[in-house]
C-alpha positions in Angstrom: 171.6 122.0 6.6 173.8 120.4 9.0 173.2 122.9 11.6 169.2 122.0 11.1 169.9 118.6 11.6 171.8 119.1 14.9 168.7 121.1 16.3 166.6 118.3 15.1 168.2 115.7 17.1 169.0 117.6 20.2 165.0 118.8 20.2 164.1 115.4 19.6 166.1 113.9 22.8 164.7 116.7 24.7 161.2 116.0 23.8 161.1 112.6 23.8 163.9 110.7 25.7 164.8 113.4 28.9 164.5 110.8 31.3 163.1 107.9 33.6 163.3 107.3 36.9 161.3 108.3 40.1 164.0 110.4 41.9 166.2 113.0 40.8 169.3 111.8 40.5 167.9 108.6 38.3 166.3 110.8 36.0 169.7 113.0 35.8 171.5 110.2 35.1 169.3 108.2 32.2 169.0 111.8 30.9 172.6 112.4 30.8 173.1 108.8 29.2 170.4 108.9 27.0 171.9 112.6 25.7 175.3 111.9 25.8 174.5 109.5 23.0 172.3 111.5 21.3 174.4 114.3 21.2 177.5 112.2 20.0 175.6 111.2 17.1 174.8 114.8 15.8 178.0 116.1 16.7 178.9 113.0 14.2 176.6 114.4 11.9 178.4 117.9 12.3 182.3 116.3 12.5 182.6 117.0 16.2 180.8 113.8 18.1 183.1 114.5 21.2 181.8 118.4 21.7 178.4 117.1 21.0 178.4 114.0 23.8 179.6 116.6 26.1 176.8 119.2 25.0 174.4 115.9 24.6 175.1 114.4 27.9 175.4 117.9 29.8 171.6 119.1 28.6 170.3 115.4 29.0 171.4 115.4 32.4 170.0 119.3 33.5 166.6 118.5 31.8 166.5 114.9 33.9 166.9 117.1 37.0 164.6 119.7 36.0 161.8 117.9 35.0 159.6 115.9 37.9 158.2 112.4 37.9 155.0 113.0 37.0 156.2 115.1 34.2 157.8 112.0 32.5 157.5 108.5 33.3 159.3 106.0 31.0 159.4 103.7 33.9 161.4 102.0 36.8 165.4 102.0 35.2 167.2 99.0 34.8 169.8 99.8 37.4 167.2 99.8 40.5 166.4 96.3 39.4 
């Protein structure tokens, strides 16, 4: 069940929280941020919340890159301010 759980939360940062930004590199770092997070809390879930920031932050940050502004807009990020 633990295993399901992990897949739950990983698909659910994926799907809903990749990224904002308007350039690449924004979007690859909220991404990364918003994963690593994600990820520590179900590796937490699991017993290993280091291996799942680094997994977390690591697919965060590729699926920030990957995906294009018009793709997914959460809005200007705070650091651009």
């Amino acid at each position: 069940m633990t295993s399901i759980s992990l897949i739950a939360v990983l698909a659910l940062s994926l799907l809903t929280l990749s990224a904002c930004g308007s350039s690449t590199s924004d979007r690859a770092l909220s991404g990364g941020g918003i994963g690593a997070g994600v990820g520590l809390v179900g590796g937490a879930l699991v017993g290993a919340p280091l291996a799942g920031a680094a997994i977390g932050g690591a697919v965060g940050a590729g699926t920030g890159a990957l995906t294009d502004e018009n793709d997914i807009d959460l809005g200007k990020p705070f650091w651009r301010d």
